[in-house]
N, C-alpha and C positions, 0 to 999 in steps of 0.2 A: 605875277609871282607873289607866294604866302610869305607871310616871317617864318614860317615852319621849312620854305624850302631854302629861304637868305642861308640857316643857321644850319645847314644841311650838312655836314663835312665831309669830302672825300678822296682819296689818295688812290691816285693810276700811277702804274707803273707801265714803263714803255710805251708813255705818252711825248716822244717826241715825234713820232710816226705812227701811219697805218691806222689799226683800230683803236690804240692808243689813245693817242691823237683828235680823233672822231669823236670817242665816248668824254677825252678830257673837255675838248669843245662844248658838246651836248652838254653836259652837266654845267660847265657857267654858262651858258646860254639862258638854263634852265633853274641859276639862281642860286645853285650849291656853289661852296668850296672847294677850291680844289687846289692842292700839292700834285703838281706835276715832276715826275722822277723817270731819269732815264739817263743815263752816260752823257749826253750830247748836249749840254746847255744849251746850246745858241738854238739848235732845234724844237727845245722846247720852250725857249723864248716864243720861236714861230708860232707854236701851239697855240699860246696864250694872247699873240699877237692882236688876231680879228676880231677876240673876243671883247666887249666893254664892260671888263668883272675889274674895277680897280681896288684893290686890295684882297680879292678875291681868290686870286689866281698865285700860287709860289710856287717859282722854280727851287726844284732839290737836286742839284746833279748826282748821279749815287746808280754803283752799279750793284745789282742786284746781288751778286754770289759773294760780296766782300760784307759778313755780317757787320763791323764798325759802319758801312755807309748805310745799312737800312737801320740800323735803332737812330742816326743821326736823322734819317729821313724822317722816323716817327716822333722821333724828338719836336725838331722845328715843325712837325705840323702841330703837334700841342702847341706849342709856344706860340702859334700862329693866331689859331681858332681855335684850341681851348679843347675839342673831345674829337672822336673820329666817329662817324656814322657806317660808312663803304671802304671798304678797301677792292680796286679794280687791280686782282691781280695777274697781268698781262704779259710783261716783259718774256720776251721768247724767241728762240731761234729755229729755224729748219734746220742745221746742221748739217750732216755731211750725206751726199746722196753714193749711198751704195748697197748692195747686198751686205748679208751679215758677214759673211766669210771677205769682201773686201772694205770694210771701212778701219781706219787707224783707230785704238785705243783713245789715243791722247783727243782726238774730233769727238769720242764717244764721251768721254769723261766730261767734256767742254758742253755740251748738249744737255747732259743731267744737270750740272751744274748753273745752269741756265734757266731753264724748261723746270728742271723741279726740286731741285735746292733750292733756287733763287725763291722758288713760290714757298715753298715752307718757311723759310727765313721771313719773308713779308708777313705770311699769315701769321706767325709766330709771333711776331712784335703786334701786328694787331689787334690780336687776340689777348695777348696783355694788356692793350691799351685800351681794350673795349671790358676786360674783366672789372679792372682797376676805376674806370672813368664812372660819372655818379649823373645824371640816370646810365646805369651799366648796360651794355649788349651794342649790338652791331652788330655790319653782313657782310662777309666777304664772298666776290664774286670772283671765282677761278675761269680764265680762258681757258678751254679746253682746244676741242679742236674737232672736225667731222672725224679726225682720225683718232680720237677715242673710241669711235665704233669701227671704224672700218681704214687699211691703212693705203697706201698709195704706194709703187712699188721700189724699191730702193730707197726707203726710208725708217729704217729699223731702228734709228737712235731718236728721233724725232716722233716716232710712234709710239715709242717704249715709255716715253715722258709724258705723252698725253693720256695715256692708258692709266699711267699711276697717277694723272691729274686726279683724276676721278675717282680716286681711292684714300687721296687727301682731302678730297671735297664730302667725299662722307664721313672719314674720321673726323673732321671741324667739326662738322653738324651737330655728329654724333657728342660732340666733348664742349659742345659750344652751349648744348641746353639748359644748364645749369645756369650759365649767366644771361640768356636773352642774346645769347650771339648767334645766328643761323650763317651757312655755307652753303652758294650754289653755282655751279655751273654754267657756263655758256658754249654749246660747241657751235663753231662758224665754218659753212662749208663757202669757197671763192666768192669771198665779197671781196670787193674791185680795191686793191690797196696796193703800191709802188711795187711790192716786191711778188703782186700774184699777177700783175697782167700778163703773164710770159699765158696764164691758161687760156687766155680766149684773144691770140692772138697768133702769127706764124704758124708754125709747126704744132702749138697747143701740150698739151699733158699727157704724161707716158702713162698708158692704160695697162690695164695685169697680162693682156695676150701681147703688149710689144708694142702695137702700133700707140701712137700721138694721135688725140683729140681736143679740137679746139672746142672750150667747156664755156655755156653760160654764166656768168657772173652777176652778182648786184650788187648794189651803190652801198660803200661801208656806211654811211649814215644812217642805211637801214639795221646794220648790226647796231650802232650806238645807241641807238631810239630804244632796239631790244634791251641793252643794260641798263640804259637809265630806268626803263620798265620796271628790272626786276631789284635798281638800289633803290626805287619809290617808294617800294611795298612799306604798307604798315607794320611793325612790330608781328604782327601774329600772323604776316602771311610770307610765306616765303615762296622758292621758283627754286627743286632740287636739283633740275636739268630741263635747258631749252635748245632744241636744236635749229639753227638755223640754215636755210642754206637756200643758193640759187635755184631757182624753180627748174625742173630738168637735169640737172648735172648729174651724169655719172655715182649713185651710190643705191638708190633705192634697185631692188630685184638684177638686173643684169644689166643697168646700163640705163 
């Protein structure tokens, strides 16, 4: 590891779990800082657990939709390591599975609020903090999802948020260039994380004609390796959208 990559700083959200969790790993693995944030302390203790980054690694408990918890999250990470280089903006829910005509309100509101409130509030604070901080700029990396392009069926609230992921991930860019701050995407189709194995297992995943398929998957360390990738980049290169996904599954032409 460089002194360029010790002095690295970076803030995941929804790193107590999943890909979270992975990419927060990967990066002290890989020598960066990292403020891990997520609702669940003790889980994101676990995170930080295997890792050997001693003083490296701060837990922030802080739920995403309560703006007081994210400026306190940005806060102590300055207070921490001094500037912020990445922001992994992650934190995300599937929400409620149903057609438009039956999902509740109050599940619908709860999914925005989540999904892409929560990520504008983060980018938001970051983006001040990357304006403000002296050398100025940084990169924030938005989770998207495969189903920014294409959705899966009974998932109208959950689709509706990654559709506008990518509509916030251009307005950053676009509003970021002034200061050296770039924004970019990452969509991830069934890599292997607690809450997707139901796809390549039993019954498998509800396709668009009805029937359930059991879907190939790959190892989330391979999604992580991908963002550490694109928070690497030097200053003048950025990654506007990377799609990933298991080799086979269900989206390219029919299937």
């Amino acid at each position: 590891m460089t002194d360029t990559a010790r002095s690295r700083v970076a803030v995941v959200t929804g790193a107590g779990s999943g890909i979270g969790r992975a990419v927060a790993r990967r990066l002290l693995a890989e020598g960066w800082s990292v403020a891990l944030a997520g609702r669940r302390e003790a889980q994101l203790r676990e995170t930080a657990a295997p890792v050997p980054a001693p003083g490296r690694a701060l837990v922030v408990p802080c739920d995403v939709t309560r703006p007081d918890d994210v400026e306190r999250l940005f806060d102590e990470t300055g207070a921490a390591f001094g500037r912020l280089d990445v922001l992994f903006n992650n934190a995300g829910t599937f929400g409620p599975a149903g057609d438009v005509g039956e999902i509740d309100l109050a599940d619908w509101e709860s999914t925005l609020a989540v999904n892409l409130t929560g990520s504008f509030l983060c980018a938001a604070a970051a983006f001040r903090v990357m304006k403000a901080q002296k050398p100025q700029g940084g990169r924030i990396i938005n989770n998207g999802s495969i189903s920014a392009h294409s959705p899966r069926p009974r998932s109208v609230a959950y689709t509706t948020t990654k559709h506008a992921i990518t509509g916030l991930t251009k307005s950053i860019e676009l509003d970021g260039r002034p200061y050296g701050i770039s924004c970019g995407q990452i969509d991830i189709g069934n890599t292997r994380t607690e809450i997707m194995t139901t796809l390549g297992v039993g019954e498998g995943a509800l396709q668009a004609d009805g029937t359930r398929r059991v879907e190939p998957t790959f190892a989330v360390e391979e999604a992580a390796k991908a963002v550490a990738f694109m928070a690497s980049l030097p200053p003048e290169a950025t990654v506007g959208n990377l799609l990933i996904t298991a080799a086979g599954m269900p989206f390219v032409g029919r299937g």
